[in-house]
Structure formats: C-alpha cells, structure tokens
N, C-alpha and C positions, 0 to 999 in steps of 0.2 A: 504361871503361864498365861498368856494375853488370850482373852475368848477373841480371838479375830479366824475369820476362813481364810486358810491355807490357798484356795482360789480363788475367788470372789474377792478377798480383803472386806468383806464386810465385819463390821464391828459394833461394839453397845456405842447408841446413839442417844442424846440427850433429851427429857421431855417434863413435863410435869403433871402432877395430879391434880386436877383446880376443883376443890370442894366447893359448891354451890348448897343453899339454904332457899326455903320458900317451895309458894307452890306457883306453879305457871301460868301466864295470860291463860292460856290454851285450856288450861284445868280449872280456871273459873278465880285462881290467885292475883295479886298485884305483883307479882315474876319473880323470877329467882336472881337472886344476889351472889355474888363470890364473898366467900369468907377466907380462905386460905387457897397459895397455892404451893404445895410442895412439889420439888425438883426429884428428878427419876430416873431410872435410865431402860431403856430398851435393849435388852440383851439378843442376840442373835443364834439361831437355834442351832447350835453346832452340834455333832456330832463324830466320834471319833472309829473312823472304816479302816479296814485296810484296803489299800489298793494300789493299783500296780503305776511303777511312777519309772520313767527308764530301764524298763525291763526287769526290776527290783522288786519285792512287795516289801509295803514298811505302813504303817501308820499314820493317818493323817486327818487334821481338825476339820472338819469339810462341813459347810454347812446344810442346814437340808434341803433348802432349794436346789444346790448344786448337786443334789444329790439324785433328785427328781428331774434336772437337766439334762442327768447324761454326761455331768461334765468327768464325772471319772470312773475307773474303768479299775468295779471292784475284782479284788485277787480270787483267783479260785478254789473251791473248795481243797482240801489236803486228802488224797485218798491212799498214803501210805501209813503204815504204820509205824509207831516210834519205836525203836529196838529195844529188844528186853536187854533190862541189866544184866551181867556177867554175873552169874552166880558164886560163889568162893566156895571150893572146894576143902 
C-alpha cells in the first residue's frame, strides 16, 4: 500500500544525509568538509482513523497534520453492544 494521505496527497519526499568531518571556523577549526552524501527519504506521518466519509464510516490513511486541521470528521464512538451468540441447546 502507497504511504500517501488519502487527503492532502502528501507523500515520502526525496532528501539526503550529507556527512560532514572536521571542526568549525566557529570552534577554533580549519571547517568542516563533506565526506559523503547518502540519498533518503522523508516519509510522511500517516496515520490510519476512522472517519466518516459520505455518511459512511470506513477507514482512512490520513496524515496528521490533516488531522490537527480538522480536515476530517472522526466516526463516533460505538455505544451498543454486540449480540451474544445463540447458544445451542
């Protein structure tokens, strides 16, 4: 399944790690160098709610900014109970 938000469409985004060596002008060094840079990715903080979507409740990948937005509009709690099974006689 694609980590992308169901509203937003935000998705992992490309980036890298760039290891640096030395010590700093700043710290009394001759500065810091790159030594390597490895590729990354920035994943996006999804989270999976339920909430209500066409008058429906179902399931959905939502990330959590959208979530702290207000953009949707969690299902309510359940306050019945599930039926007992039929006993066999």
């Amino acid at each position: 399944m694609a980590r992308i938000c169901e509203l937003t469409g935000k998705r992992p985004i490309k980036g890298s790690i760039i290891w640096r060596s030395g010590k700093s002008k700043k710290s009394g060094g001759i500065g810091t160098h790159v030594t390597a840079i490895t590729k990354r990715r920035f994943m996006p903080n999804l989270q999976r709610v339920k909430a209500v979507v066409d008058g429906e409740v179902r399931y959905m990948r939502v990330s959590a900014k959208a979530i702290k937005k207000g953009l949707i509009v969690k299902a309510p709690k359940r306050t019945w109970k599930k039926e007992a099974p039929a006993v066999k006689a």
